[in-house]
N, C-alpha and C positions, 0 to 999 in steps of 0.2 A: 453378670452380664459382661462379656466382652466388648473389647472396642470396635470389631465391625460389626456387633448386631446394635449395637449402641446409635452408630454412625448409622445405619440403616433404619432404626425406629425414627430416630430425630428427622432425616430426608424424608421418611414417607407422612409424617407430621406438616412439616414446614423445610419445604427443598431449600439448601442453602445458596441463594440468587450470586453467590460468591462478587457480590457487587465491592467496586473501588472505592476509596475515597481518592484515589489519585488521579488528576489531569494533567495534559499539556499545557502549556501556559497561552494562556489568550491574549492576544495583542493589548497592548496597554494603552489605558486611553488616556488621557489629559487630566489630572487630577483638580478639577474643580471645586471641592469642597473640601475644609477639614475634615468630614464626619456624614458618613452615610447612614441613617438608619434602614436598617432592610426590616420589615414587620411581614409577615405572611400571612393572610388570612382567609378564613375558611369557618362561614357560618358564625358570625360573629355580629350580626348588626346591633345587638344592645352593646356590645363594647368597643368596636373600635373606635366611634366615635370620643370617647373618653382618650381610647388612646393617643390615636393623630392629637388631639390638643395637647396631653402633656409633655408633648412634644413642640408643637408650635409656642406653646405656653413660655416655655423655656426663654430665660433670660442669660443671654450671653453673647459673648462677642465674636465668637466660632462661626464660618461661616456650614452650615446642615442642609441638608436634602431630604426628605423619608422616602423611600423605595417601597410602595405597598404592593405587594404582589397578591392579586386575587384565585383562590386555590379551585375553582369553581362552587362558589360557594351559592347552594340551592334557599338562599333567605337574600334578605334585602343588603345584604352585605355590598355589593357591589354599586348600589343606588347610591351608598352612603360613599363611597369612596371617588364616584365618580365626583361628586359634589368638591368632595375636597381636594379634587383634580384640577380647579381651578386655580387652585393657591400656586405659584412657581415653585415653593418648597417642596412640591410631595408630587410623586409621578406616579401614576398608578398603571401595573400590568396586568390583565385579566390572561386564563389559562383555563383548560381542562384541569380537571382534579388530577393531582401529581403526588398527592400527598410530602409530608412538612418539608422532609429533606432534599426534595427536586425543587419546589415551591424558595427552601432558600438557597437553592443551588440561581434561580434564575434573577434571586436578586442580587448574589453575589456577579456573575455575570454582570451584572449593568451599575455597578460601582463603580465613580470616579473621585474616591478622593483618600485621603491622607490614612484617617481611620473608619472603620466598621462598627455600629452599637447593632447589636442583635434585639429586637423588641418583639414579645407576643403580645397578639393583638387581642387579647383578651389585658394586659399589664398595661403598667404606667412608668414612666419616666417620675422620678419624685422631683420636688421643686429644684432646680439649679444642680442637675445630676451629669449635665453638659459639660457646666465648666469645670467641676470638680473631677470627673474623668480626666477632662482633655486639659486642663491647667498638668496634672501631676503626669499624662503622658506625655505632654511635650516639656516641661521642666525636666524632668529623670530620662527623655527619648526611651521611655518603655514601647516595649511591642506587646506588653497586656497592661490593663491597668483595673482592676474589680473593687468594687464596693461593694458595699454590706446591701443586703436583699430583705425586702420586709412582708408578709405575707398578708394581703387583707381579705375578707370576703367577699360574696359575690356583689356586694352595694358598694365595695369598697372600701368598707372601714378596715382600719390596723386591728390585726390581733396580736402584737404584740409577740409574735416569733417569728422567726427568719433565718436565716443565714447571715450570721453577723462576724466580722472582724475585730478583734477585741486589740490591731494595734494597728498603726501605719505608715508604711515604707519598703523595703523592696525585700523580696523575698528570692529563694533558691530553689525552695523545692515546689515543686508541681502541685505536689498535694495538698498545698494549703491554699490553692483555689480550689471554689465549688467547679464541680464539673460540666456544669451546663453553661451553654454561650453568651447568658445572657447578667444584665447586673457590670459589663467589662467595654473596653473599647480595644481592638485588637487592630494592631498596622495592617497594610490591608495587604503586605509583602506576605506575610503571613496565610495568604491563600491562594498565592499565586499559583501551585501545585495542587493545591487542594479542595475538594469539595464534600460535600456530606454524605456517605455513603448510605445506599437507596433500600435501609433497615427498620426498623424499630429499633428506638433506642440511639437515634442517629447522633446524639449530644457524645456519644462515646469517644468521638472522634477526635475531642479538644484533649482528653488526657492523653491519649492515644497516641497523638502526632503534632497535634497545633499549641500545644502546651510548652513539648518538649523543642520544639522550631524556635520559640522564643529566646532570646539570648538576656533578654529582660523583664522580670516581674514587679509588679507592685501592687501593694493594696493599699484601701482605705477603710477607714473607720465608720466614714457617712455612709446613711444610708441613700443610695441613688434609684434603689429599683421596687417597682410594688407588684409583687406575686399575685396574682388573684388564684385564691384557691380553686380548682375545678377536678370535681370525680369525674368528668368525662374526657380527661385526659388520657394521652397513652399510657402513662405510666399506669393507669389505672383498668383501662379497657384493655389491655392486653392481656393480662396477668392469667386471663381462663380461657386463652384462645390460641390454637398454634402458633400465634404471631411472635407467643414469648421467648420459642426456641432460637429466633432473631439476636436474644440479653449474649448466647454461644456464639452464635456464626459470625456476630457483626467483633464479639471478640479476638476470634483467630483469626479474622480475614485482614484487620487492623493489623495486628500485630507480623500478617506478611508483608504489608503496605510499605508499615515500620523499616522492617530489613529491608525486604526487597527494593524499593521506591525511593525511598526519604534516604536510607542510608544512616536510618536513628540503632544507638548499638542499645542493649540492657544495659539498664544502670540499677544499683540500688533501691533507689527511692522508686523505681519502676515495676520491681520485683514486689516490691511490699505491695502497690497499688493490684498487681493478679492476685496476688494473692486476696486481698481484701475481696475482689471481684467475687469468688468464687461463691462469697455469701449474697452475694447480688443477685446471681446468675442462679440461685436455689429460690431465694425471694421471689421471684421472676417467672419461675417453672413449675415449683411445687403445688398451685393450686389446678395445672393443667391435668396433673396424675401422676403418682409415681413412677410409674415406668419412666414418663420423659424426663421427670425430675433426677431419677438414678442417672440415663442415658446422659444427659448432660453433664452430670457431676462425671461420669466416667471417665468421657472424651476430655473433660477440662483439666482432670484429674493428671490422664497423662499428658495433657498438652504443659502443662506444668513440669511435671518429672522431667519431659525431656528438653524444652525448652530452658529451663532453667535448673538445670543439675547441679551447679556450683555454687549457689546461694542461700542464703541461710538466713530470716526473717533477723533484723536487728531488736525488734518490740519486744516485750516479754509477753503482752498481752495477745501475741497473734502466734505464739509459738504452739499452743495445742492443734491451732488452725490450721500453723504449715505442714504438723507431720500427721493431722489426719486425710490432709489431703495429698500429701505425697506416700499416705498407706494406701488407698485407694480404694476404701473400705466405705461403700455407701453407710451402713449401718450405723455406723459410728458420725460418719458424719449429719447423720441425718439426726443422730440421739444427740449432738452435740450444737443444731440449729435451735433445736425445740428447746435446749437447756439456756440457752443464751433468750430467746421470745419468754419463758418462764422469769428469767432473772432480771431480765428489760419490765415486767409487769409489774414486779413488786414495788 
């Protein structure tokens, strides 16, 4: 397969909406609060109520808002939220269905304060996950600051895996945050250009560009954030539906953003991050059919070679990785997905 019949299966698939993450900047309003939480929600009424409390729950001395943005959600969602529209803490927007990444574009929009905590409204704030954020971002003047992420079911109980932090203090490289927005409290300088571009997959955006904007990292040990597990998540519903050739396009359109916009150059640790992608981007595609799965691997294939010609994986362990994808050779990569899912089962 060539790269323009490649590029043409994928379009007549799933057209590439070649949507931004970049804005002009919106007039700045008066920073009211320490700490916005924007939650978005969309058909949630057994959970958000859990959520908004462990939030309100929170004991600290920060001053917080919750920004609920309602996604048109066709259940009782909106009953529940107008209730806790009462409270001065939590302002609730109602909206046509926008889906996640407009839905948190509109709550970034109506932010006034110091930092940002990204919350889904199906999750929880875990007990005193406020101060322990915001203690260590304004002690360090971090522009991210994450904690450990704990995953529970759908009652809410721990099960005892997560995304954990095994030290705490400030870090360098990108990649040793998780890449979703959430579990972090991010300056809110940090989006002044920016918003979530209108994909699947839209979380892509924080390694992308809002990762790298940062001029300071940190993490922590504690755990602040509670997962609730759910298969009817994107990461999940997409996987068998043209949506997923979105895991590509929201790739390469970022990384014009990158140059063209931000004025972010390649770096190292940036390089190793595509390249990890690329198994992402197969995870993502291959249950839709092989064709799209090859097509994607193609395009990504050379957007790799040429984009990044002078780089050379530092791992040892991603080295078969970088030159079967700079060979260009589905076959092989695809013989060498299935050997890795083999050796992951044992």
């Amino acid at each position: 397969m060539n790269l323009e019949s490649a590029y043409n299966l994928l379009n007549a698939v799933r057209p590439n909406s070649e949507s931004t993450s970049y804005i002009e900047a919106l007039p700045v309003k008066p920073k009211a609060f320490d700490l916005n939480v924007v939650i978005p929600c969309y058909n949630v009424e057994a959970y958000i109520g859990k959520c908004i409390e462990s939030v309100l729950s929170q004991s600290t001395s920060y001053s917080f808002k919750i920004i609920a943005v309602n996604d048109g959600s066709k259940d009782n969602t909106l009953d529940v939220l107008t209730k806790y529209s009462e409270n001065p803490l939590v302002s609730v927007i109602n909206q046509e269905n926008k889906g996640i990444a407009r839905t948190r574009n509109v709550g970034l929009d109506n932010v006034d304060s110091d930092y940002i905590l990204f919350l889904d409204s199906d999750d929880m704030l875990a007990p005193g996950a406020i101060d322990r954020l915001m203690n260590a971002a304004k002690k360090e003047n971090a522009d991210i600051v994450e904690g450990s992420v704990e995953r529970v079911d759908s009652d809410g109980k721990d099960l005892n895996t997560g995304y954990y932090h095994a030290h705490t203090g400030i870090v360098s490289d990108i990649n040793e945050l998780f890449g979703f927005p959430l579990g972090k409290v991010f300056k809110t300088e940090l989006f002044t250009h920016v918003r979530f571009p209108d994909y699947e997959y839209e979380d892509s955006v924080n390694k992308e560009i809002v990762f790298p904007l940062a001029k300071k990292l940190y993490i922590l040990e504690d755990v602040v954030y509670k997962y609730r597990v759910n298969t009817s998540s994107i990461s999940h519903t997409s996987l068998a539906t043209p949506k997923c050739v979105d895991s590509l396009w929201i790739n390469l359109e970022l990384y014009k953003d990158r140059i063209e916009r931000f004025g972010l150059s390649n770096t190292q640790d940036y390089y190793e991050y595509k390249i990890s992608t690329a198994r992402l981007i197969y995870l993502r595609t291959f249950k839709y059919g092989r064709d799209v799965c090859k097509a994607a691997y193609t395009v990504y294939s050379s957007f790799i070679s040429k984009e990044f010609s002078g780089y050379s994986t530092a791992k040892r362990n991603t080295k078969i990785l970088e030159w079967i994808i700079k060979k260009g050779n589905f076959t092989c990569f695809e013989m060498y997905m299935r050997l890795k899912k083999i050796i992951k089962s044992l």
